[in-house]
C-alpha positions in Angstrom: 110.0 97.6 136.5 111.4 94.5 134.3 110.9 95.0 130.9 109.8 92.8 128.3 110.7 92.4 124.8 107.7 93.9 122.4 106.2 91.6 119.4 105.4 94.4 117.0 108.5 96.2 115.2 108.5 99.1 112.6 111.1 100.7 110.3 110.3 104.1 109.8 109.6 104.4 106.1 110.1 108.0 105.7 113.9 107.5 107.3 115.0 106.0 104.3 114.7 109.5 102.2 118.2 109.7 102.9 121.2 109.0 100.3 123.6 106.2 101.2 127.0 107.4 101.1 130.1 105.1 99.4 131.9 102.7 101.8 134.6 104.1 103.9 138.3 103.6 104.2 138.1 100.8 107.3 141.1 102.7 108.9 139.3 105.5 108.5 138.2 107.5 112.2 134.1 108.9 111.8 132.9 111.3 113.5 129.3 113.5 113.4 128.2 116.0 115.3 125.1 116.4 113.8 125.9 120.3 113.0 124.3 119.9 109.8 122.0 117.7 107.7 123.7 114.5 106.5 123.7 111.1 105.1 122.0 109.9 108.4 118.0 109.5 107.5 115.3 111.5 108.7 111.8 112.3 108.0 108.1 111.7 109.5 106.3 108.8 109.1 103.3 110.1 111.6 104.0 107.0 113.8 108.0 108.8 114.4 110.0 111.4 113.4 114.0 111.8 113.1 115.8 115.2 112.2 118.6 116.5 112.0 118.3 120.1 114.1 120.2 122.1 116.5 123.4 120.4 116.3 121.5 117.3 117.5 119.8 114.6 116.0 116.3 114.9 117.7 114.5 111.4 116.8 110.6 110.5 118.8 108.6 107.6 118.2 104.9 108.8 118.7 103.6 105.4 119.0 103.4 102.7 122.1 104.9 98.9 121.6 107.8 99.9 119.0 110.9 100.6 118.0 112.0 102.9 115.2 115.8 103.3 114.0 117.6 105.0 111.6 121.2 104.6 110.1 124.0 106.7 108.9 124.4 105.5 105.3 128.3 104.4 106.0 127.1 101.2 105.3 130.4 99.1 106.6 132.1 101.1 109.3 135.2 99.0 110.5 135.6 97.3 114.0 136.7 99.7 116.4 135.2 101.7 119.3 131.5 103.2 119.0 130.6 106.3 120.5 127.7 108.1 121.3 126.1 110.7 123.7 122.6 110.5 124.2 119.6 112.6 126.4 115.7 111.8 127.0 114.1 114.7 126.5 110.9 113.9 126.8 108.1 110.7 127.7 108.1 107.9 129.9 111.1 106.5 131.6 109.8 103.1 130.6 111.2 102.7 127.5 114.7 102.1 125.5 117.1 104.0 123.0 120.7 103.7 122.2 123.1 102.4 119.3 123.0 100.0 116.7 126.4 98.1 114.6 126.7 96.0 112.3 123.6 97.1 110.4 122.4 95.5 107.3 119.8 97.3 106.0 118.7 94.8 103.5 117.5 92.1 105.8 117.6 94.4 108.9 120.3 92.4 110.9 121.9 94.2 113.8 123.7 94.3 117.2 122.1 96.7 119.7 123.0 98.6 123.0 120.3 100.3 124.4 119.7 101.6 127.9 116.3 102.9 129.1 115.2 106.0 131.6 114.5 104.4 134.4 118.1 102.3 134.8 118.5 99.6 132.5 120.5 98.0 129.7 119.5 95.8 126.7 122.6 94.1 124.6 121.7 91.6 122.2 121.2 91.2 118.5 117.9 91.6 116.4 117.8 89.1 113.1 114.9 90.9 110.8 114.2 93.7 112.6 113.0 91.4 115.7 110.1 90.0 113.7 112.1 86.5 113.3 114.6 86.6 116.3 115.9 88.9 119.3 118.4 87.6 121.3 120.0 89.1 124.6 123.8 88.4 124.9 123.6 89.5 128.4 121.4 88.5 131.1 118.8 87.3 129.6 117.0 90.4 128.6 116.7 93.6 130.5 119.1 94.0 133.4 119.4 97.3 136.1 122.4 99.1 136.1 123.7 101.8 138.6 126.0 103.2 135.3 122.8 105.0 134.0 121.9 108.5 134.5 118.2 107.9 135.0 116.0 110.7 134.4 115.1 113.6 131.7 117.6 115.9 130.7 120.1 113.6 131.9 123.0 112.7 129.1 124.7 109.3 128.9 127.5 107.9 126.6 126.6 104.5 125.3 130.5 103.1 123.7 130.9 99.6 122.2 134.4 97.9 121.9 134.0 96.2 118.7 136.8 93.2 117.0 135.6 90.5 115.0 133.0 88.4 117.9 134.8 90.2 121.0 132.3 93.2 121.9 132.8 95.2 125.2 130.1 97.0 126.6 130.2 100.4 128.7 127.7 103.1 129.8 128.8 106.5 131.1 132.7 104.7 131.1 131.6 101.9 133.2 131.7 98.2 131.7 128.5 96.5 131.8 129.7 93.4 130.0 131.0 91.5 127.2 130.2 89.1 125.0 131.5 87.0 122.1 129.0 86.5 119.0 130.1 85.7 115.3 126.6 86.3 113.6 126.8 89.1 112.1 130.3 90.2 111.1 130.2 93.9 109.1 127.5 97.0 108.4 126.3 100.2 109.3 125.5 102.1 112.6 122.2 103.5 113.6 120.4 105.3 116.1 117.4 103.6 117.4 114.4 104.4 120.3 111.8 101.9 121.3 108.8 102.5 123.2 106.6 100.2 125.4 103.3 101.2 126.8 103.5 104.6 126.5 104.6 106.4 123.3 106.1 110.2 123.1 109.8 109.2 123.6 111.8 111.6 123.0 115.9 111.8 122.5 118.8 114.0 121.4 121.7 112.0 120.1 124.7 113.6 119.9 128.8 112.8 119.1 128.7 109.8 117.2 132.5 108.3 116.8 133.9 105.5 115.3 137.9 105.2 116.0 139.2 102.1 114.1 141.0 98.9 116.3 144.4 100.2 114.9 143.9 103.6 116.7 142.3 103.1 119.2 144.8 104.3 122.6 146.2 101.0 124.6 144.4 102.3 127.8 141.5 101.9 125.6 141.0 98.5 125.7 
């Protein structure tokens, strides 16, 4: 079924009991594997919970009609290519999950790929958390893709090809568009899962890497 965009947002409160970490290097690669407890921010705010357990981290939103995020305390990774495996574990297949760049977490500003269970993607950019503006870059909203594993249990890599306003887009290695956008040009990443009618989503995100422009393999881009 389409999906529609949701008018009632939430930051998860208790996800910001993590410490921020110091800026990196901007040539610096990143890479976590969630082995062990981190800068990344969990905790339980009742309405969603994020943790960092079994070499995953394991984040569910509880409640229907919102989205929840969390972010890694890196608070300017570089341009480069974004990385990251993630499996639903649990919940309805209506719903939506996936990465977040170019985070500021002060007026919660972001750039946003998402897919959902049942075999759709979600690119755009959220200006205060969505409360003041969402606005897909691609298709107008909420488009099907055949690149999606659909299902439970079923893992997918989200990557983002990131320099200056040029983004690139694939799911599972497969390109599902690009965009130029100059609104937001530097922040953090995140992790983020948004539910619609139902509530209970569960996913396990695992392998997040960040490999600067400068290293980044020709056949790359």
């Amino acid at each position: 079924m389409q999906k529609t965009s949701i008018t009632l947002f939430l930051i998860l409160s208790a996800l910001s009991l993590g410490i921020l970490s110091g800026c990196k290097n901007p040539n610096t690669p990143y890479s976590e594997e969630f082995d062990a407890p981190s800068n990344w921010r969990t905790g339980d705010s009742g309405d969603a919970t994020g943790e960092v357990a079994d070499g995953v981290y394991d984040f569910t939103v509880h409640s229907s009609d919102n989205i929840v995020w969390t972010t890694s305390g890196e608070e300017d990774a570089p341009d480069g290519m974004y990385v990251v495996e993630a499996t639903q574990i649990s919940g309805p297949l209506d719903n939506g999950y996936g990465m977040m760049f170019r985070v500021n977490d002060k007026t919660n500003d972001f750039y946003m790929l998402q897919i959902s269970g049942d075999g759709y993607v979600w690119v755009g950019r959220y200006h205060a958390g969505g409360e003041e503006e969402i606005v897909p870059l691609l298709e107008n909203g909420w488009f099907e893709s055949t690149a999606v594993n659909q299902g439970l249990d079923q893992m997918n890599k989200l990557r983002a090809r990131v320099e200056k306003a040029n983004m690139i887009f694939y799911v599972n290695d497969q390109e599902v568009g690009r965009v130029t956008d100059d609104t937001f040009e530097s922040g953090d990443i995140g992790l983020l899962v948004q539910t619609f009618s139902e509530g209970d989503v569960r996913v396990q995100f695992d392998n997040f890497i960040v490999t600067p422009i400068d290293a980044i393999p020709p056949e790359r881009y």
